[in-house]
C-alpha positions as CSV (number, residue, x, y, z in Angstrom):
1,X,11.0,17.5,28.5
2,X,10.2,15.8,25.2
3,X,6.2,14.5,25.4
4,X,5.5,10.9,24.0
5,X,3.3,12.5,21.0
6,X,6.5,14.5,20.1
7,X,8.7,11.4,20.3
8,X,6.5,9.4,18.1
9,X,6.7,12.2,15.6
10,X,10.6,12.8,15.3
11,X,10.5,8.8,15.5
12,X,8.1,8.4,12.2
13,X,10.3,11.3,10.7
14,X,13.5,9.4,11.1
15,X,11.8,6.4,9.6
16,X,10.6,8.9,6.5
17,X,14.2,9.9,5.9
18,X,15.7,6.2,6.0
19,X,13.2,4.8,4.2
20,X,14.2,5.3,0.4
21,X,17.9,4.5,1.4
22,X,16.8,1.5,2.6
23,X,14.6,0.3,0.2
24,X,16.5,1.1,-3.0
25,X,18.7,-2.4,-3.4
26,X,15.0,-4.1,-3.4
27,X,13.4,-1.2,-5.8
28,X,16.0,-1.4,-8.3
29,X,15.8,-5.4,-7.7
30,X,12.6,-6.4,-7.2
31,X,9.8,-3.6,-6.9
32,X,10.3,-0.7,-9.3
33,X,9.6,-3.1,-12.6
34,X,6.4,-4.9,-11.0
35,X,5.3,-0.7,-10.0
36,X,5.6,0.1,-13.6
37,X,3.1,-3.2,-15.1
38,X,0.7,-2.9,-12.3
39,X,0.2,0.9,-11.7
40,X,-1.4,1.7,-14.7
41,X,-4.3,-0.5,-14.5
42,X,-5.0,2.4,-11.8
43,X,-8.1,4.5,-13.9
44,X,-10.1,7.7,-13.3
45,X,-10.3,9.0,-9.6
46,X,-7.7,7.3,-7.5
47,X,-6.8,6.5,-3.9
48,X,-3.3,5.7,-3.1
49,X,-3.7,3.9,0.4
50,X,0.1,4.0,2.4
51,X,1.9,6.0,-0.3
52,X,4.8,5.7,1.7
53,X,7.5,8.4,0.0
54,X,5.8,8.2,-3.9
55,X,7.6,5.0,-5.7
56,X,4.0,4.6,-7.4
57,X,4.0,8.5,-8.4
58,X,5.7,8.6,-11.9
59,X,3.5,5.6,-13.2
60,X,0.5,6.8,-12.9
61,X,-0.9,7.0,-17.0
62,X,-4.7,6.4,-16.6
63,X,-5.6,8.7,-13.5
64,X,-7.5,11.5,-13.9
65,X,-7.1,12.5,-10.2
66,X,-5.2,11.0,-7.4
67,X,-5.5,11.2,-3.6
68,X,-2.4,10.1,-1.7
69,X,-1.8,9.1,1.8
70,X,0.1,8.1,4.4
71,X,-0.3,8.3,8.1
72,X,2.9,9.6,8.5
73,X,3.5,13.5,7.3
74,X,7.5,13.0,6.8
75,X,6.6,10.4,4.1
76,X,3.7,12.8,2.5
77,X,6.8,15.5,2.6
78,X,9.3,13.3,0.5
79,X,6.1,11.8,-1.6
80,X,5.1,15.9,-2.9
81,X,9.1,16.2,-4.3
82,X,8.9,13.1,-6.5
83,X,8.4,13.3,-10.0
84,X,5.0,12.2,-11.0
85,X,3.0,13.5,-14.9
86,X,2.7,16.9,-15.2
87,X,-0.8,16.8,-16.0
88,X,-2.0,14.7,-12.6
89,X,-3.7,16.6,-9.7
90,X,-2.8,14.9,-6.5
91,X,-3.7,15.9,-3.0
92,X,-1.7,14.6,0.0
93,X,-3.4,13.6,3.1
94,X,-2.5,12.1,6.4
95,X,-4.6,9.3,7.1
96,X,-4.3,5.7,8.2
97,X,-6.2,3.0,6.0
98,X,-7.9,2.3,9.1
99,X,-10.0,5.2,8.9
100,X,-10.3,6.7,5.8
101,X,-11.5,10.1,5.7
102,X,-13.9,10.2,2.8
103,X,-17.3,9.8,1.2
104,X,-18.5,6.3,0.2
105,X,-18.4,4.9,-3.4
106,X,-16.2,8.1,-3.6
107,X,-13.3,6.2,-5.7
108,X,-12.6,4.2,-9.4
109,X,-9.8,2.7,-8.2
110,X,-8.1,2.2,-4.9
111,X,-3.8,1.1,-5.0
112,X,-2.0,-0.3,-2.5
113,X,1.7,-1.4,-2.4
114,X,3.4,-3.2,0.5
115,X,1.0,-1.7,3.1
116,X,-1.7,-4.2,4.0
117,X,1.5,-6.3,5.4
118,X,2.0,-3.4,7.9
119,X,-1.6,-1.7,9.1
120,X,-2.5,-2.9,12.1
121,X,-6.0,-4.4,11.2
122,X,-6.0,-5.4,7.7
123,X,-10.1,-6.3,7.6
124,X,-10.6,-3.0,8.7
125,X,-8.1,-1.5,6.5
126,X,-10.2,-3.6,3.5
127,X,-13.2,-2.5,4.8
128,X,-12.4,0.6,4.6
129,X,-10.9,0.4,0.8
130,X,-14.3,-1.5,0.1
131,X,-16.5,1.9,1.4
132,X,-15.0,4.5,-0.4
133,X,-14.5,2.7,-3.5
134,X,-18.0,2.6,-5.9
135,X,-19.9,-0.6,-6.5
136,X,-17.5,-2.1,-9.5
137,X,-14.7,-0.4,-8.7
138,X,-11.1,-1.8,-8.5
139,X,-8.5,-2.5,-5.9
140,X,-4.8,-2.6,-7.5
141,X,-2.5,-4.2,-5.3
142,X,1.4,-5.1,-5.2
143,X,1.9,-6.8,-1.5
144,X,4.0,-9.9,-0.3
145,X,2.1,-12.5,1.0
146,X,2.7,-16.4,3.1
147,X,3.7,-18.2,0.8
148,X,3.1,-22.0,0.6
149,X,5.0,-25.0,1.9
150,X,8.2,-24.6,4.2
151,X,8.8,-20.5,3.1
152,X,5.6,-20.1,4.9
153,X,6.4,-21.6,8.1
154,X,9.8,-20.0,7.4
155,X,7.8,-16.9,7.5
156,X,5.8,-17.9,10.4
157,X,9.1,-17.6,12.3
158,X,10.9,-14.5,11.3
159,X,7.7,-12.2,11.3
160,X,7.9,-11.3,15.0
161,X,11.8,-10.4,14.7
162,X,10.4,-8.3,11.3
163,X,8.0,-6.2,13.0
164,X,10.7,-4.9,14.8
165,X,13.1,-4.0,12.7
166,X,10.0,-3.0,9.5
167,X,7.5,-1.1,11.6
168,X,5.1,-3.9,12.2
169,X,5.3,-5.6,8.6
170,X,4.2,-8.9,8.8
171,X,5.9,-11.7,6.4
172,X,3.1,-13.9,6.9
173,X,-0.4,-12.6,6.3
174,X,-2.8,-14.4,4.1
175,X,-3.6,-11.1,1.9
176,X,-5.1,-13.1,-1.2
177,X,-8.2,-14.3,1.1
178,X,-8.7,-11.1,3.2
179,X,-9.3,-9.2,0.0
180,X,-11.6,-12.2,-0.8
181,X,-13.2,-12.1,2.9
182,X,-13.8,-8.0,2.7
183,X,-16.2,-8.3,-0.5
184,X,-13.9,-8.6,-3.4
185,X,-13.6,-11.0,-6.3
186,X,-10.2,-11.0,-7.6
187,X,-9.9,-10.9,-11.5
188,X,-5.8,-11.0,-11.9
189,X,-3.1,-12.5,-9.9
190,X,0.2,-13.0,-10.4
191,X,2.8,-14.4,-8.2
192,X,6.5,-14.1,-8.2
193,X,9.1,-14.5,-5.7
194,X,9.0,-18.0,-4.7
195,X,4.9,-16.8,-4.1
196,X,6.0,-14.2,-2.1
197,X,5.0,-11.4,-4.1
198,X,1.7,-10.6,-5.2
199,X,0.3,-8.3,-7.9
200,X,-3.4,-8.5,-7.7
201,X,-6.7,-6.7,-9.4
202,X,-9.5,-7.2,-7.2
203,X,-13.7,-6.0,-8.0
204,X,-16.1,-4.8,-5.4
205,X,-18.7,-6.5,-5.1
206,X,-22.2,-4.9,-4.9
């Protein structure tokens, strides 16, 4: 008999091994070239929050140390084979943004990419990113967003039917003003995308 905890694991595992397939028309299209501009702003000891399976890994230039995670271990597993510089220590750890398992003002600078549309509680998730990062320090985000006008009613509509099919990814989620509303001023944004996509540099504030 298979018990639900051993279920949800060979379920996340299938999802690991799927994933990179799936995503790679929208990498090649969309994702990969806005990885490679906004990644390096990423400076001295980093957090990678939702690494998924690595796509940040090989632009890394201004890290001295990086700490990646994911909540699921399949996607840590695929994350450790990609290539990434030669000369950057990373340790993988399972952890959900949620609950973040280290010290306060521990970080420089914190990244996520097209994960705060997926955790289940994105103002905790923040708060989280806000504690471990030090007074000053710099959250470097690439996440899609609602976008104005019709598209955002538009994605009003579909998200329900997307957190289905994308494991709980939300089309819809005002990401700009959470960041805002967890303590950070935001000091670059762009949008592309028909505003869907947003590349953001946010501060902690004190």
């Amino acid at each position: 008999m298979t018990s639900s905890s051993e279920h949800i694991d060979w379920a996340m595992g299938k999802f690991a091994d799927n994933y990179d397939a799936c995503m790679r028309p929208l990498e090649r299209r969309f994702f990969e070239a806005r990885r490679r501009q906004l990644i390096p702003r990423a400076e001295g000891v980093v957090l990678e929050v939702g690494g998924g399976t690595g796509a940040n890994l090989p632009f890394y230039q201004s890290a001295t140390s990086l700490t990646f995670t994911d909540p699921d271990p399949a996607m840590l597993w695929i994350a450790a084979t990609k290539p990434r510089p030669a000369t950057l220590a990373v340790d993988f750890v399972s952890a959900k943004a949620e609950a973040l398992p280290f010290p306060n003002a521990h970080f420089d600078t914190v990244v996520t990419t097209l994960v705060l549309c997926s955790v289940q509680d994105p103002a905790l998730a923040l708060a989280e990113i806000r504690r471990v990062l030090r007074p000053g320090g710099r959250l470097v985000a690439l996440e899609h967003v609602r976008p104005g006008g019709l598209l955002g009613y538009l994605a009003d509509a579909l998200t329900p039917l997307q957190q289905r099919l994308a494991a709980g990814c939300c089309l819809n989620r005002q990401t700009r003003q959470s960041i805002q509303a967890a303590g950070f001023s935001i000091n670059y944004e762009r949008l592309s995308l028909l505003d869907i996509l947003a590349e953001l540099e946010a501060i902690r504030q004190p």
